[in-house]
ROZA-828169 format. One record per residue (C-alpha): x, y, z; residue in three letters; residue number from 1; chain. Coordinates in nm, 3 decimals. Example, Ala and Ser with C-alpha at 12.3 -4.5 7.8 and 13.67 -1.06 7.14 Angstrom:
! residues 2
PT     east    north       up   aa    i  ch
PT    1.230   -0.450    0.780  ALA    1   A
PT    1.367   -0.106    0.714  SER    2   A
! end
This chain:
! residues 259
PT     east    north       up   aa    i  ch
PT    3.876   -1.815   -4.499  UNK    1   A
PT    3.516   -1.685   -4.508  UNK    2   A
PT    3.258   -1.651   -4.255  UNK    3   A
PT    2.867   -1.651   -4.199  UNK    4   A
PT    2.616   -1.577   -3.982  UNK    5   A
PT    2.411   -1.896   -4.032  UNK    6   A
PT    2.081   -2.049   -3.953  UNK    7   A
PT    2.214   -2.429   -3.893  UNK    8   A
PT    1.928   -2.651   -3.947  UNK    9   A
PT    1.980   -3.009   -3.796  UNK   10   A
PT    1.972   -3.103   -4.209  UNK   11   A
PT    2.263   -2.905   -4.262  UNK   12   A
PT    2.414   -3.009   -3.865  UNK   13   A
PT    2.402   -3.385   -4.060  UNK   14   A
PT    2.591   -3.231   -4.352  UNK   15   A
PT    2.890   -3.086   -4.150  UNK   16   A
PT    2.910   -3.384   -3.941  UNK   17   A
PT    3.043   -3.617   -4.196  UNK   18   A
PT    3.328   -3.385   -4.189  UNK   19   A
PT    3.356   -3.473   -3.825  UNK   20   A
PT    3.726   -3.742   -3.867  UNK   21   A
PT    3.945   -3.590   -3.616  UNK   22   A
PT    3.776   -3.480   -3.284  UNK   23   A
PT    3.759   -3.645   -2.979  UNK   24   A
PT    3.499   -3.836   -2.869  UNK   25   A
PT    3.184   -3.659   -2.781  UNK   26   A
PT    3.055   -3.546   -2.447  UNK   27   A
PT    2.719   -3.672   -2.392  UNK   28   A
PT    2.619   -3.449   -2.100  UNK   29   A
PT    2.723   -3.093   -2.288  UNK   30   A
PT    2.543   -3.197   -2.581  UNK   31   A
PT    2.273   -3.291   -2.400  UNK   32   A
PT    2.276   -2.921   -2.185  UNK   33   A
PT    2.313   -2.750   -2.559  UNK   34   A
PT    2.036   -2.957   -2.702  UNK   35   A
PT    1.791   -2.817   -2.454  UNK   36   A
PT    1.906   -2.515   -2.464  UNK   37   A
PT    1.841   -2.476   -2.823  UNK   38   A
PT    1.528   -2.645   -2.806  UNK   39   A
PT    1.343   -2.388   -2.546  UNK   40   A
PT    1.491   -2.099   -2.699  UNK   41   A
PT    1.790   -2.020   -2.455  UNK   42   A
PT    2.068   -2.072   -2.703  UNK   43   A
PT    2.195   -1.707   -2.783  UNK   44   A
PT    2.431   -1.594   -3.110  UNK   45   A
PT    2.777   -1.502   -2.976  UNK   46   A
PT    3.117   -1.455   -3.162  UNK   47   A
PT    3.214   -1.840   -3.159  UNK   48   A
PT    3.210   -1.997   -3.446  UNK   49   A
PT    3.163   -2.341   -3.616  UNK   50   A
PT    3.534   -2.394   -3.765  UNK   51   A
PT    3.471   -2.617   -4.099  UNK   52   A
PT    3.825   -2.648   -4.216  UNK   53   A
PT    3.907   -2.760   -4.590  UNK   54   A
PT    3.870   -3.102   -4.545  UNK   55   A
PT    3.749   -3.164   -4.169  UNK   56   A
PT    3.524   -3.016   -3.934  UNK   57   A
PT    3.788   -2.842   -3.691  UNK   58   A
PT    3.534   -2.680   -3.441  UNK   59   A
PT    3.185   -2.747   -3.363  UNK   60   A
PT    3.063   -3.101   -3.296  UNK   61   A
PT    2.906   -3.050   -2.982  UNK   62   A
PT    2.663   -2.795   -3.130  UNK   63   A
PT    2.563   -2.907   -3.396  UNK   64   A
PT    2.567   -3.312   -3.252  UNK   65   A
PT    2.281   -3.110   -3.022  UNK   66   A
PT    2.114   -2.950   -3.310  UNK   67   A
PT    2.019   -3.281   -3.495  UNK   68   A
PT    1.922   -3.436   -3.120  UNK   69   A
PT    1.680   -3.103   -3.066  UNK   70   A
PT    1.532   -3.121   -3.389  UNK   71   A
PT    1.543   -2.725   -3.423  UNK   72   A
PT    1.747   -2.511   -3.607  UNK   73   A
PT    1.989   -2.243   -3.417  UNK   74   A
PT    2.187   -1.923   -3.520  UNK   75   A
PT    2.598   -1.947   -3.515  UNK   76   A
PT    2.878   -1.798   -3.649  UNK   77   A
PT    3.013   -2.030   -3.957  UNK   78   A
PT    3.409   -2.025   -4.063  UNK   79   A
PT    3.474   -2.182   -4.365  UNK   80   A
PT    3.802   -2.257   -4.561  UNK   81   A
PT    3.974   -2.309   -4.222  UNK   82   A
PT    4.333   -2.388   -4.268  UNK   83   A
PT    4.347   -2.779   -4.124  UNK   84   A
PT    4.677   -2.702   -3.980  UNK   85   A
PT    4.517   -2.467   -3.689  UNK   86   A
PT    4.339   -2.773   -3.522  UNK   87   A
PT    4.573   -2.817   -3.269  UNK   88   A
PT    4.504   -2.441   -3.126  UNK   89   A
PT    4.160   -2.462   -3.131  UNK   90   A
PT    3.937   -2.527   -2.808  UNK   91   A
PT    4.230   -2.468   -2.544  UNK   92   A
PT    4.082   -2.254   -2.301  UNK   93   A
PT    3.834   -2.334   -1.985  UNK   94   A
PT    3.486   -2.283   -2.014  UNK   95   A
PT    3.329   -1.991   -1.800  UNK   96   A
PT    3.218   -2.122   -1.496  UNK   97   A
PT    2.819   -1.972   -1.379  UNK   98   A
PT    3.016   -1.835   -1.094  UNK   99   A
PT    3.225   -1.647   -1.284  UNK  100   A
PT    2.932   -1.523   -1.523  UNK  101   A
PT    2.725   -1.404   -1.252  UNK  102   A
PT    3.065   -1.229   -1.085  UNK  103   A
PT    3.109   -1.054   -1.424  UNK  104   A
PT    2.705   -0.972   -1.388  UNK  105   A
PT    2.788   -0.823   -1.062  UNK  106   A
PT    2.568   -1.066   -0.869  UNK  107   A
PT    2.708   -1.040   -0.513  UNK  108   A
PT    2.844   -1.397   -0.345  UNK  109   A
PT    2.834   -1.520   -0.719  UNK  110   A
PT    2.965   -1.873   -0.672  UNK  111   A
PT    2.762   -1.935   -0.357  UNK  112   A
PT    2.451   -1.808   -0.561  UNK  113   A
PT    2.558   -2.037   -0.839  UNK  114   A
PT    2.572   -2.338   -0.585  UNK  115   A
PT    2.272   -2.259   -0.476  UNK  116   A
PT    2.112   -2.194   -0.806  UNK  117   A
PT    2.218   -2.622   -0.902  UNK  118   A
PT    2.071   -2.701   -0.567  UNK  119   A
PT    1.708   -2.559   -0.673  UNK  120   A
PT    1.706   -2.713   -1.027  UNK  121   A
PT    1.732   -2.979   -0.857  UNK  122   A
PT    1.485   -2.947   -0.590  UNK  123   A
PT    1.264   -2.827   -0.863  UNK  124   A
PT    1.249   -3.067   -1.114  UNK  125   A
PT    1.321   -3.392   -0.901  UNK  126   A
PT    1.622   -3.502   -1.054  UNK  127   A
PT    1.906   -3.650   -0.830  UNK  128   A
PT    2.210   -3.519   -0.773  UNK  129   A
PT    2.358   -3.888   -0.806  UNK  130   A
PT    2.379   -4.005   -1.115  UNK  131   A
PT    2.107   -3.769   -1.238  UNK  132   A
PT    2.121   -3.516   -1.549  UNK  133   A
PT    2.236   -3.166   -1.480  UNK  134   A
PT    2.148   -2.816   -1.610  UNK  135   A
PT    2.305   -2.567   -1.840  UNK  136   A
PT    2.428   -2.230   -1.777  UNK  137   A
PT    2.144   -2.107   -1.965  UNK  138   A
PT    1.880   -2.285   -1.753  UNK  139   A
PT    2.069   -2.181   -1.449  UNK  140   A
PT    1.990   -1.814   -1.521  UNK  141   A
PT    1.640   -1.842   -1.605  UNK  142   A
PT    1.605   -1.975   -1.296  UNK  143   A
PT    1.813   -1.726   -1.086  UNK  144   A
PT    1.546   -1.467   -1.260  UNK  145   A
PT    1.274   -1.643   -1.060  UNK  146   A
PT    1.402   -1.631   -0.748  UNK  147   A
PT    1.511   -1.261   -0.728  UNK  148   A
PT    1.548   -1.335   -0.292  UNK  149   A
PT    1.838   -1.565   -0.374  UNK  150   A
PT    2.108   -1.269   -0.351  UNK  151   A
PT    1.981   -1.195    0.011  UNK  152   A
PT    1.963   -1.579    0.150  UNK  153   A
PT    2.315   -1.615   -0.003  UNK  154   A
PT    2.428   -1.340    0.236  UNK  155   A
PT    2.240   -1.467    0.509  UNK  156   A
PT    2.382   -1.834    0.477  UNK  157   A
PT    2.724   -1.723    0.475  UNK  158   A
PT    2.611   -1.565    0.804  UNK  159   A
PT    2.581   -1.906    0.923  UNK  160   A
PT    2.879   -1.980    1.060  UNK  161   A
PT    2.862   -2.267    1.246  UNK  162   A
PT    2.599   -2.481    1.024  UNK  163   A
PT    2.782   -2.385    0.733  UNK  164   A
PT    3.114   -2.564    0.855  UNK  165   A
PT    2.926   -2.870    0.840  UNK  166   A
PT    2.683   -2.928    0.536  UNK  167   A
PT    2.750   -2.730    0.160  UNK  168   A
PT    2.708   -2.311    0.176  UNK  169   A
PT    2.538   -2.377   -0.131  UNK  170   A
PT    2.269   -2.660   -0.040  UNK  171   A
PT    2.178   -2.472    0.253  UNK  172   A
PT    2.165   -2.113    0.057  UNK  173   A
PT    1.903   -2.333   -0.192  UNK  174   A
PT    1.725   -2.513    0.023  UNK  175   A
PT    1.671   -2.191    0.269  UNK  176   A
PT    1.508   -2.036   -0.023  UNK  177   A
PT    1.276   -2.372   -0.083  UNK  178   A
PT    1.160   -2.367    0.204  UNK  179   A
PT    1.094   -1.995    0.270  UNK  180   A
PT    0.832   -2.041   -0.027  UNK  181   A
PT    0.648   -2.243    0.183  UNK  182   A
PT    0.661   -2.119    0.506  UNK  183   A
PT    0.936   -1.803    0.575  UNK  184   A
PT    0.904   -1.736    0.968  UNK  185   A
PT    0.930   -2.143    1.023  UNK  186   A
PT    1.236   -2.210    0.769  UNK  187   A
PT    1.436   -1.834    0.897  UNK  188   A
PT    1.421   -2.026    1.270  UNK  189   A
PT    1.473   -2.363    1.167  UNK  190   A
PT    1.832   -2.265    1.003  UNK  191   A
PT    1.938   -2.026    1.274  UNK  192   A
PT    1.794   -2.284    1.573  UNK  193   A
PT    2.071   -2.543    1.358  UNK  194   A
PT    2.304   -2.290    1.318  UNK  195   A
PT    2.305   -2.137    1.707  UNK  196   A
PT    2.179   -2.442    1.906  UNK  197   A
PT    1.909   -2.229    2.001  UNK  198   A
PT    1.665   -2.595    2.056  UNK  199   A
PT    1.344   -2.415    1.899  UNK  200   A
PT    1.287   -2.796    1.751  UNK  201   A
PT    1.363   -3.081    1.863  UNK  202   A
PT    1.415   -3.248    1.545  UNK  203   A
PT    1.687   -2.954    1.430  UNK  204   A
PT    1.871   -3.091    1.748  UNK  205   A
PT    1.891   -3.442    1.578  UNK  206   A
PT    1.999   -3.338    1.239  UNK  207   A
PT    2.258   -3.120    1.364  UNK  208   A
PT    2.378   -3.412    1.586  UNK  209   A
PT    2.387   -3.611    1.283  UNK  210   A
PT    2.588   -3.324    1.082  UNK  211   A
PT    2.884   -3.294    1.308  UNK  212   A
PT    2.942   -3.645    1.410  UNK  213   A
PT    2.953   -3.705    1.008  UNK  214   A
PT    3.184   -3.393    1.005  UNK  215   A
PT    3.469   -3.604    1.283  UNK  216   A
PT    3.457   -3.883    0.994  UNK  217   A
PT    3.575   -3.779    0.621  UNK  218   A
PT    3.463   -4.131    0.522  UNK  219   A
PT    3.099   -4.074    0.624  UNK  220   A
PT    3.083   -3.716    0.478  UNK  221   A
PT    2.717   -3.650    0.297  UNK  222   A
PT    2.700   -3.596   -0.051  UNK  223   A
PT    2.464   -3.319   -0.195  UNK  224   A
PT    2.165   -3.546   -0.259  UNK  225   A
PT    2.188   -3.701    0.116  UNK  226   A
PT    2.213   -3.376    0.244  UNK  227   A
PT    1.858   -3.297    0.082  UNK  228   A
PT    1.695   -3.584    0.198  UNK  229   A
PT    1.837   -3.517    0.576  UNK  230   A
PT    1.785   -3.182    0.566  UNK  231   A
PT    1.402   -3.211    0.406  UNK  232   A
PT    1.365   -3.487    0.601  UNK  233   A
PT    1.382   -3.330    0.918  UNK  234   A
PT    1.212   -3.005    0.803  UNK  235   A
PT    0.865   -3.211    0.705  UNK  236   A
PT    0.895   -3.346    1.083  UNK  237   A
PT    0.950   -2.971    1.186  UNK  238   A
PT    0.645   -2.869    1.003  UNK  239   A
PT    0.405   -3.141    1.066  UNK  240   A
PT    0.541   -3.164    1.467  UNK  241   A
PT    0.656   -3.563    1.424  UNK  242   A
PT    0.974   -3.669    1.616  UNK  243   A
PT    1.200   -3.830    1.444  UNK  244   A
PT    1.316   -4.163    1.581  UNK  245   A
PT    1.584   -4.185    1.296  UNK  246   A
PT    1.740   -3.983    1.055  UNK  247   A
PT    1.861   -4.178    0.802  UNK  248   A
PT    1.962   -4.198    0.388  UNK  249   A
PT    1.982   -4.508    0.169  UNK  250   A
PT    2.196   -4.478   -0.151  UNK  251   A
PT    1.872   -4.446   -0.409  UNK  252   A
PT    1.599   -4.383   -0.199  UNK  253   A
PT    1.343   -4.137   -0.334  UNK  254   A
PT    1.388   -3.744   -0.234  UNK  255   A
PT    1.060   -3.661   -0.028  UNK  256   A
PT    0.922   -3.335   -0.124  UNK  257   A
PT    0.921   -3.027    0.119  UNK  258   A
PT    0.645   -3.002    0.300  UNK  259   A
! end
């Protein structure tokens, strides 16, 4: 066996993936993630390799499946002259979760942050969280670099007690931050008025009305793209001083933006 630190061009991706007879079926989404990684530059050299075996590919697909949809070339560590017989131990482990990278990082509430971090790609780009495409590790932490408050409004929703019991730590960590970017004094009361039944706004009242009698029915329990629309929903009527006569989501309707 031989290795190679390797420029893999999607030419030579091609190549290698007519070797490609024994692994299972691809998974769209990951390739997807890797391909844009590698197209804006996130993808990083580490000590895994691509495992080309002596008549197979044994290790690799995903990567370089992404490298031929990018249309860029990436670094990698190349094994060649694999013994075919190792397949079966190959690719055994769990991938890292973000939580766990930004634990090993040292970032403080790491999973929370991590939640959170989903929650803003997705507040930031548009995409649903139903149905819609979702982001790689690698985009994850660019993003956590622009929001260097996240670590604190973590903290603070886990401070939340109440509110917390009844919509996602993480969706109210991320949209807390959102918000704050538009208007801080107005989104630090609106979550502790929901939070403490304080009644600063009316319209807080309704949502977190809505909240717990969705919390006394597990079948009627919001997913993460309803809770953005309720939750931004009732924040535009907080900011622009409209009541709101109902508070309601329909499966596919269009995520208003923060206002």
């Amino acid at each position: 066996m031989r290795t190679k630190i390797l420029m893999v061009t999607p030419q030579l991706a091609e190549q290698l993936l007519k070797l490609n007879t024994r692994n299972r079926n691809a998974q769209k989404r990951l390739v997807n993630l890797y391909a844009d990684d590698m197209l804006h530059g996130r993808w990083k050299l580490n000590a895994e390799t691509i495992k080309v075996g002596k008549t197979f590919l044994v290790d690799g697909q995903q990567r370089l499946l992404a490298c031929v949809k990018a249309g860029v070339s990436f670094p990698s560590l190349v094994a060649f002259d694999v013994n075919d017989d190792v397949f079966d131990t190959v690719d055994r482990g769990g991938a890292r979760t973000l939580g766990q990278i930004l634990g090993i990082k040292k970032v403080k509430n790491a999973a929370l942050v991590a939640g959170a971090l989903r929650c803003l790609f997705h507040l930031e780009t548009g995409i649903t969280f139903v149905g819609g495409a979702g982001a790689s590790i690698g985009n994850l932490e660019g993003i956590l670099s622009e929001y260097p408050e996240l670590e604190f409004y973590a903290a603070e929703a886990k401070g939340l007690r109440m509110l917390t019991k009844l919509a996602s730590p993480a969706i109210i960590c991320g949209l807390w931050v959102h918000f704050s970017r538009i208007d801080k004094e107005t989104a630090d009361a609106f979550f502790h008025d929901l939070n403490d039944e304080t009644s600063i706004f009316e319209q807080a009242k309704k949502l977190r009305q809505r909240l717990f009698a969705d919390s006394l029915d597990k079948k009627k329990i919001p997913n993460r793209e309803e809770l953005l629309v309720l939750f931004i929903k009732t924040w535009n009527a907080v900011r622009t001083g409209k009541q709101l006569k109902n508070l309601r989501w329909a499966y596919g309707e269009e995520r208003p933006k923060a206002k």
